[in-house]
C-alpha positions as CSV (number, residue, x, y, z in Angstrom):
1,X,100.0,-8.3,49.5
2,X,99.4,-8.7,53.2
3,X,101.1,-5.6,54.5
4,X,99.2,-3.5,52.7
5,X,96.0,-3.1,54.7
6,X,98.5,-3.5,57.6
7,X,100.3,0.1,56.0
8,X,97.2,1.8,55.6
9,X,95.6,1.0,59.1
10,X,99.2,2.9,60.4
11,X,99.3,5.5,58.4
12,X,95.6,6.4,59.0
13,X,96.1,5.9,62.5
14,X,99.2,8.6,62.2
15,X,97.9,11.0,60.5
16,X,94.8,10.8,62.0
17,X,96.5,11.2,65.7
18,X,99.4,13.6,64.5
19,X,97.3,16.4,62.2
20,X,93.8,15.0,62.3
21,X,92.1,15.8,59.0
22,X,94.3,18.6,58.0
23,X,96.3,16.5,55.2
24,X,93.1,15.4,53.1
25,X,91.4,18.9,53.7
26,X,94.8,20.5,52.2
27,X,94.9,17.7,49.6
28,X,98.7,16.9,50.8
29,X,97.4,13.7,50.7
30,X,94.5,12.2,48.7
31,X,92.6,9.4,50.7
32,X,92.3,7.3,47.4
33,X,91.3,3.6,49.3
34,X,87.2,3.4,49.4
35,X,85.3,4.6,46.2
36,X,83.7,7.1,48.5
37,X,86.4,9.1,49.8
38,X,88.3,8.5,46.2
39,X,85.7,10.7,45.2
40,X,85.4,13.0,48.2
41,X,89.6,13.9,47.5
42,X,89.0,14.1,43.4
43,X,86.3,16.9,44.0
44,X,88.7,18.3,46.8
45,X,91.2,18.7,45.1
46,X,89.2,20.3,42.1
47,X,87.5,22.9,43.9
48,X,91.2,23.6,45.4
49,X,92.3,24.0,41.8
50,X,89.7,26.1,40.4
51,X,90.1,28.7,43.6
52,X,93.8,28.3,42.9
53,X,92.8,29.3,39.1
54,X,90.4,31.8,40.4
55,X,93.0,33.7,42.6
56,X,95.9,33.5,40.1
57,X,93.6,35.3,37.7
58,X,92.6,38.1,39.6
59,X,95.6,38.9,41.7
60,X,97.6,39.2,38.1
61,X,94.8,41.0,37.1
62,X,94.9,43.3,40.1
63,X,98.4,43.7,39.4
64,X,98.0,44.8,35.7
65,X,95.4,47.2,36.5
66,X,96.7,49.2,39.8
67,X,99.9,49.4,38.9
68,X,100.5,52.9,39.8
69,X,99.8,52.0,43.6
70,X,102.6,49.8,44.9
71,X,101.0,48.7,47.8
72,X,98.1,46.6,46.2
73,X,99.5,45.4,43.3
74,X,102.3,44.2,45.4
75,X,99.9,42.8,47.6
76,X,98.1,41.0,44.8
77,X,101.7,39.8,43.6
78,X,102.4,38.2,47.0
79,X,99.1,36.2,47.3
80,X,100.4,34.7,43.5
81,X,103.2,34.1,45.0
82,X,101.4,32.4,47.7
83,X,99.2,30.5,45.8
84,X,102.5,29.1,43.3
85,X,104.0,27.6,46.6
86,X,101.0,26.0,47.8
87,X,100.2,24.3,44.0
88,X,104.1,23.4,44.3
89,X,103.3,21.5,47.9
90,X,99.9,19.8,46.7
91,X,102.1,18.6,43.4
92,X,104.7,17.4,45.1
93,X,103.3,15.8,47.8
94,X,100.8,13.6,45.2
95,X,103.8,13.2,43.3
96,X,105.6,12.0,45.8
97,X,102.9,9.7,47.5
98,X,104.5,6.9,48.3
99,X,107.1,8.8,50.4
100,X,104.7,10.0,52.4
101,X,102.8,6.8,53.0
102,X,106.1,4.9,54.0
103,X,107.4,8.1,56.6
104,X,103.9,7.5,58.1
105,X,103.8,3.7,58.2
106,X,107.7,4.0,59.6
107,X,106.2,6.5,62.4
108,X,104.0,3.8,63.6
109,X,105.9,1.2,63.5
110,X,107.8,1.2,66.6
111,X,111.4,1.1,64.8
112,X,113.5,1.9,68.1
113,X,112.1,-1.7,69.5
114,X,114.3,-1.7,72.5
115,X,113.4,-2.5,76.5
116,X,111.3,-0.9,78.5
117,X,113.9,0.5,80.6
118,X,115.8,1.8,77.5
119,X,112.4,4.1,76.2
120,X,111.7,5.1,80.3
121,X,114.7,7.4,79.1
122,X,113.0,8.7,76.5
123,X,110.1,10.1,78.7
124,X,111.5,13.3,79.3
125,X,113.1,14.1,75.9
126,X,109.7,13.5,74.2
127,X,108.0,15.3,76.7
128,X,110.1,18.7,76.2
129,X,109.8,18.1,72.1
130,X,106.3,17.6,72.4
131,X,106.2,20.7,74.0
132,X,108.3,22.8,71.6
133,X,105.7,21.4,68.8
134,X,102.5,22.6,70.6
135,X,104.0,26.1,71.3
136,X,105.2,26.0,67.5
137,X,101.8,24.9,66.6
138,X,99.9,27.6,69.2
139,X,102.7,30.0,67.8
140,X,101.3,30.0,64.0
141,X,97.7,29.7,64.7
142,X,97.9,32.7,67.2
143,X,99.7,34.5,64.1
144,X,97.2,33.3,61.7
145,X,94.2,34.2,63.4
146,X,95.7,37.6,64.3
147,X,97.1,38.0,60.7
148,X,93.6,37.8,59.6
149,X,92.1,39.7,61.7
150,X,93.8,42.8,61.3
151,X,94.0,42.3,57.5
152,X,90.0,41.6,57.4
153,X,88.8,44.2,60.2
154,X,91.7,46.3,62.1
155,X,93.6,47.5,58.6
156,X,90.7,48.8,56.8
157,X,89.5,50.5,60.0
158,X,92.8,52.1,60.8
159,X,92.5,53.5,57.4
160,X,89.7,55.1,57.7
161,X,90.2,56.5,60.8
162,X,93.7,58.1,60.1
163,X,92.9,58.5,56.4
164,X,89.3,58.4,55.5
165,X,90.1,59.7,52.2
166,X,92.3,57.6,50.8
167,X,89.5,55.1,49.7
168,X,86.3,57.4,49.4
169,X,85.8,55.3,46.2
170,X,84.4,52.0,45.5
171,X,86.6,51.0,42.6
172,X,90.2,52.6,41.7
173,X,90.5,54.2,38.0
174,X,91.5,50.5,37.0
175,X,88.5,48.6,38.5
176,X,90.0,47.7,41.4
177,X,87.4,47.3,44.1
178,X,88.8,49.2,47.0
179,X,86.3,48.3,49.5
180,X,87.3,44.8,49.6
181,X,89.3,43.5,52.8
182,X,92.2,43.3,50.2
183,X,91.5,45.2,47.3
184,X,91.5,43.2,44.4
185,X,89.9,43.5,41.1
186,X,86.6,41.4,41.2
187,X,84.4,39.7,38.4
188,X,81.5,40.1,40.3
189,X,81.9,44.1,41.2
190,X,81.7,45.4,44.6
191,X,78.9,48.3,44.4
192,X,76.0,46.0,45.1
193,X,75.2,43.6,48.1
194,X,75.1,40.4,46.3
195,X,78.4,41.1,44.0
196,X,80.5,42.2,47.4
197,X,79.3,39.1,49.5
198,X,80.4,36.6,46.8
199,X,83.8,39.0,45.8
200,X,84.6,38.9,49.7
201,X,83.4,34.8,50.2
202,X,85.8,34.6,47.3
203,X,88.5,36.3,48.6
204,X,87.7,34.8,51.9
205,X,87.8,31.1,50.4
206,X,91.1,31.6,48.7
207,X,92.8,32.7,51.7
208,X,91.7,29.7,53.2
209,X,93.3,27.3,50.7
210,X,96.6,29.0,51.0
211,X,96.3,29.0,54.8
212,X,95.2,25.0,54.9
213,X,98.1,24.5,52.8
214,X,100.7,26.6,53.5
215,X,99.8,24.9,57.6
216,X,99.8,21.8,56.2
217,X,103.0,21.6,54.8
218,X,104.9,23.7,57.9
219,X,103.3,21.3,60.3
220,X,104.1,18.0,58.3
221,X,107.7,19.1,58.1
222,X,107.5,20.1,61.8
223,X,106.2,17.0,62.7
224,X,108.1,14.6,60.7
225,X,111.8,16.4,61.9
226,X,110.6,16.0,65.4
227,X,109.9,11.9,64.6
228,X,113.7,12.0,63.3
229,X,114.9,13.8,66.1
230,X,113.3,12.2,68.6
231,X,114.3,8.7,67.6
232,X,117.9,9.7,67.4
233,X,117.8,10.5,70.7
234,X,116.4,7.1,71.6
235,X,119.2,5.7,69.7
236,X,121.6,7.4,71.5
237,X,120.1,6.3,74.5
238,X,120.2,2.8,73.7
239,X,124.0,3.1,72.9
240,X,124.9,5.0,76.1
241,X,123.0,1.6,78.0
242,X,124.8,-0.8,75.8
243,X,126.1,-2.6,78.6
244,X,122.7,-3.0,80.3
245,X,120.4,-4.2,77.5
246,X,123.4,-6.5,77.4
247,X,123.4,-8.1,80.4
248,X,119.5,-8.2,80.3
249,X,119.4,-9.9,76.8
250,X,122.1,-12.2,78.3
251,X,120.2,-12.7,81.7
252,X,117.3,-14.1,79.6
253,X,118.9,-16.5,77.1
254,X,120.3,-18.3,79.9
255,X,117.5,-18.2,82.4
256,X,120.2,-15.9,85.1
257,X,118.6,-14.3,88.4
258,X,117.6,-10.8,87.2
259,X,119.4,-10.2,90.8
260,X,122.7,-11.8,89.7
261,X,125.5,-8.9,89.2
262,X,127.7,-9.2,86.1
263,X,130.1,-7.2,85.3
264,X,130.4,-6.1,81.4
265,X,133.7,-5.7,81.1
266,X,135.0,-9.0,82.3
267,X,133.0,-11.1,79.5
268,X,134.8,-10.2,76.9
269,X,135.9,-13.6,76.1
270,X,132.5,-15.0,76.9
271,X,131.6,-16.3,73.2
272,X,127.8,-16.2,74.5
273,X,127.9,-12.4,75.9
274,X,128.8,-11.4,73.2
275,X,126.3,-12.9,71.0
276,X,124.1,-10.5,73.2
277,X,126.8,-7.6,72.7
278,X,126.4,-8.3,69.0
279,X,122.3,-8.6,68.9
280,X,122.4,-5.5,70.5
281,X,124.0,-3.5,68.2
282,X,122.5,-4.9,65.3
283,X,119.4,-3.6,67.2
284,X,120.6,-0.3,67.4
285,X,121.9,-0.8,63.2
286,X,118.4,-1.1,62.2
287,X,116.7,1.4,64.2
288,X,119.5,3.7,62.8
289,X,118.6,2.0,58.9
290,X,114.8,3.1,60.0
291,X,116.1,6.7,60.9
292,X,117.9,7.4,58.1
293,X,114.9,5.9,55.4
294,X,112.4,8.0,57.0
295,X,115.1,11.1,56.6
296,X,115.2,10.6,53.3
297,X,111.9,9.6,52.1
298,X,111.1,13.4,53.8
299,X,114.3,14.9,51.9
300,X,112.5,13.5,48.4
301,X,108.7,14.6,49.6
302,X,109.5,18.3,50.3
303,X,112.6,19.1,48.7
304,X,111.3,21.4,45.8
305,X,108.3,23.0,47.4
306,X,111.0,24.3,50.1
307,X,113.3,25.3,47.6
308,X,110.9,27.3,46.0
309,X,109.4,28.9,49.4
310,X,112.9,29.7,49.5
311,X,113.7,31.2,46.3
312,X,111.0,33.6,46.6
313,X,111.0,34.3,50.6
314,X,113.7,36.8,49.8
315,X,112.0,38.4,47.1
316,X,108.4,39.0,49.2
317,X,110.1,39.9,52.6
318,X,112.1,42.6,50.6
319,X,109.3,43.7,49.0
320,X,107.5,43.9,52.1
321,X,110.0,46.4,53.7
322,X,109.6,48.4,50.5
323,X,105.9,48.7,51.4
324,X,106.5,49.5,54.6
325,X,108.6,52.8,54.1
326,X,107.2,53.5,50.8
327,X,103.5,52.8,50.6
328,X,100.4,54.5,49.8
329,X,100.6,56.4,53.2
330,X,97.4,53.9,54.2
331,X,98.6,53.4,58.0
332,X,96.8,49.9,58.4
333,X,97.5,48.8,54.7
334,X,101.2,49.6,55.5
335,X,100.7,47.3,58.7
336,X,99.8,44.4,56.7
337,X,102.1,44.6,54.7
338,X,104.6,44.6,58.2
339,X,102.5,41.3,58.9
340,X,102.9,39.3,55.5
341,X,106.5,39.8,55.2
342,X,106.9,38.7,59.4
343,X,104.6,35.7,58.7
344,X,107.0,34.9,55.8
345,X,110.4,35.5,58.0
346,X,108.8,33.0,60.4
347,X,108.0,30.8,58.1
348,X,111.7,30.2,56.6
349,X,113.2,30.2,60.3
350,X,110.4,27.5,61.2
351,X,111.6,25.3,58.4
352,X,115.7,26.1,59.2
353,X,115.4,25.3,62.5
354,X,113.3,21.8,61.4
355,X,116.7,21.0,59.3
356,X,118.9,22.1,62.0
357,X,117.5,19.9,64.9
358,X,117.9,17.1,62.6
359,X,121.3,18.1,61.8
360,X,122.7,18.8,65.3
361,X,120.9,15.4,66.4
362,X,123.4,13.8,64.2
363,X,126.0,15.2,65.6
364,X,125.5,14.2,68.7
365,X,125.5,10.6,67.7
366,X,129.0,10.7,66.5
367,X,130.1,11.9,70.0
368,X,127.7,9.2,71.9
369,X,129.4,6.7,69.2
370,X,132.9,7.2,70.0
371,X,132.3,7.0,73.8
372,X,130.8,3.4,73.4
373,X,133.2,1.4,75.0
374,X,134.0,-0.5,71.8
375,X,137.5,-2.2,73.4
376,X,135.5,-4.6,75.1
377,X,133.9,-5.9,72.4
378,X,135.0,-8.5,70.0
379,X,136.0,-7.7,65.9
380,X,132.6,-9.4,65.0
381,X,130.3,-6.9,67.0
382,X,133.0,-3.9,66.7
383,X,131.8,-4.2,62.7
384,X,128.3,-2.8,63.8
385,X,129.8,0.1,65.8
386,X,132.5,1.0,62.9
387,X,129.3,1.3,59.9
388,X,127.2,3.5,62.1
389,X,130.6,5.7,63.1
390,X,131.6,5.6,58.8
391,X,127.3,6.6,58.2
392,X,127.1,9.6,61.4
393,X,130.4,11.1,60.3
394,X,128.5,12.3,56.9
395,X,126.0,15.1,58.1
396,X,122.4,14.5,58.0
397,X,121.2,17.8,56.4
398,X,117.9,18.4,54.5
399,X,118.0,20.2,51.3
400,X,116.1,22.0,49.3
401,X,116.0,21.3,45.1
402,X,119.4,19.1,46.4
403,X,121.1,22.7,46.1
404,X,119.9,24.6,49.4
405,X,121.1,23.6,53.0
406,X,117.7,23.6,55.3
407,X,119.4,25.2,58.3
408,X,120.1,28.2,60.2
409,X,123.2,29.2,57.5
410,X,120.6,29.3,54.7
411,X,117.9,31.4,57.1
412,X,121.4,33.9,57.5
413,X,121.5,34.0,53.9
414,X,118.2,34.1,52.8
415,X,117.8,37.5,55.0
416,X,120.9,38.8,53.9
417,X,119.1,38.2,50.2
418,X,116.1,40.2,50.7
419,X,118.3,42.8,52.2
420,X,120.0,43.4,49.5
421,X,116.6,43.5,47.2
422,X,115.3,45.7,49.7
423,X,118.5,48.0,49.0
424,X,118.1,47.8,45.0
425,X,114.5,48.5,45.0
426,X,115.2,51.7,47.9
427,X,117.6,53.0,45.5
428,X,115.6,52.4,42.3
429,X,112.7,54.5,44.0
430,X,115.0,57.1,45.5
431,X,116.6,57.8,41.9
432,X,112.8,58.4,40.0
């Protein structure tokens, strides 16, 4: 009962410091501790439903009522699409709650407790992580603000420019408003002042949601996979300076000089030394225990919501070169369309390449395991070396729906996917 305040004062403080209020405002994760911001995340998370409800509607409605234009009603099919794998994350993510609370407590808990000389070695491998996660992270806002800039302002300008008379209308034959930054059908209408401001605030605040979300969930994964990462190379580190942390632990219990030289190798038979040999490792056991339970914990909190940003990737990106040669002949419309299915290649590389890290970490700890110079050491502390060999010789790879490898194989096959759907749906329009 006494942890518990301890667990929430970490994770606050983590997620606070790692994605400041971007979880609760996503409602990844519903701040459910004080009556007050209980209710603050219940009426969140039901206005984030009711847009979700809102969009659903009209994009299938869209859909239903354009269909002879394949460039909007796909659009509207894609922003469903959209919507689905963000309700998948939010449900998910509650679902799985206390995964995420315990990867976040684990983050702040300091689980690679080694010396200070052991993490000085860490200085520059967090340093050059930390900066692959701020380009990442510069890297989608940059396309996100650009994305929505040229779908809100530069695409319908283009159009009317190159092609003023492709949308001379205010509403298609279906009641599709036309004049909307996406053209969607709109409950409200389009023709007068008040009904566009609230169909384009609508349209506006729905495109939000996704976008919280949708960053939400790339940058947890990103920033959770960098945590794994990051503390397997710490481990590694502490293994390669096995023999020092040694000799320091020993130096201590014993009151040596710090000055004093000893030599590893020739205490083998010291039964004290290699109590320190032996505390060592069970050191580096644990931190590796710590690794592996925050690896999993993620595994369980995003598994399904990748799988199904997987499962339909394919069919959007495909759909999206479709567009592209075949659309409504609307230059800037045709552009977006470029832009959607680019944001959505991105998006399953960012998420590979989370998985692979992980996995090629791993990898590397097998090698740094076998070059332990386990031959000085005595049967009782060998036992420590020999389960973390047995555990690193199983790969550490992600999956999604426990079906789908998250790494570079799957982001080979995923594109190979839409290809192929881009070919079936070329040759479907070539044949009418």
């Amino acid at each position: 009962m006494e942890e518990k305040p301890n667990l929430d004062y970490l994770v606050d403080s983590i997620l606070y410091n790692e994605y400041w209020y971007l979880m609760q405002m996503s409602c990844i994760y519903l701040d459910m501790r004080t009556p007050t911001k209980k209710c603050l995340s219940i009426i969140n998370l039901i206005l984030m439903g009711c847009v979700a409800i809102y969009e659903l509607l009209i994009c299938t409605e869209t859909a239903i009522r354009i269909p002879e234009d394949n460039l909007i009603s796909s659009q509207a099919i894609h922003f469903v699409i959209l919507q689905i794998i963000s309700l998948f994350v939010i449900t998910t993510t509650n679902i799985f709650r206390n995964n995420f609370e315990q990867i976040h407590y684990l983050m702040g808990s300091n689980i690679g407790a080694y010396d200070e000389e052991t993490k000085q070695g860490m200085e520059n491998v967090k340093n050059k992580l930390k900066n692959k996660k701020k380009f990442l992270l510069h890297l989608i806002i940059i396309y996100l603000i650009f994305a929505g800039l040229f779908t809100a302002i530069l695409a319908p300008a283009i159009d009317n420019f190159f092609a003023s008379n492709i949308r001379e209308e205010i509403y298609s034959p279906g009641g599709v408003s036309l004049n909307l930054p996406l053209p969607l059908w709109s409950p409200f209408g389009t023709h007068t002042s008040f009904g566009y401001l609230m169909s384009l605030f609508m349209e506006l605040l729905c495109t939000y949601c996704i976008t919280v979300v949708v960053i939400g969930g790339d940058i947890l994964l990103l920033t959770v996979s960098q945590f794994v990462t990051t503390e397997l190379e710490l481990l590694m580190i502490a293994l390669k300076r096995l023999p020092q942390r040694t000799i320091r632990l020993y130096k201590i219990r014993h009151n040596i000089d710090t000055e004093c030289h000893i030599n590893f190798k020739e205490l083998k038979y010291n039964a004290n030394f290699m109590k320190c040999v032996q505390h060592c490792l069970k050191e580096t056991v644990i931190h590796h225990q710590k690794i592996l339970q925050t690896f999993h914990e993620l595994n369980g909190l995003i598994s399904i919501a990748v799988f199904v940003a997987f499962f339909v990737a394919s069919i959007v990106i495909a759909i999206s070169g479709f567009l592209m040669i075949f659309g409504n002949g609307a230059i800037g419309s045709m552009a977006t369309a470029f832009i959607l299915g680019i944001g959505e290649v991105l998006n399953v590389l960012l998420l590979c390449w989370c998985g692979e890290q992980m996995r090629q970490a791993n990898e590397k700890l097998s090698i740094v395991l076998y070059s332990v110079e386990w031959y000085y050491i005595k049967k009782e502390a060998v036992t420590y070396l020999m389960i973390m060999m047995m555990r690193a010789q199983k790969p550490l790879v992600m999956f999604a729906g426990r079906l789908v490898p998250v790494n570079f194989e799957t982001f080979s096959n995923v594109m190979n996917t839409a290809y192929s759907y881009f070919n079936l749906l070329y040759a479907s329009k070539i044949e009418h």
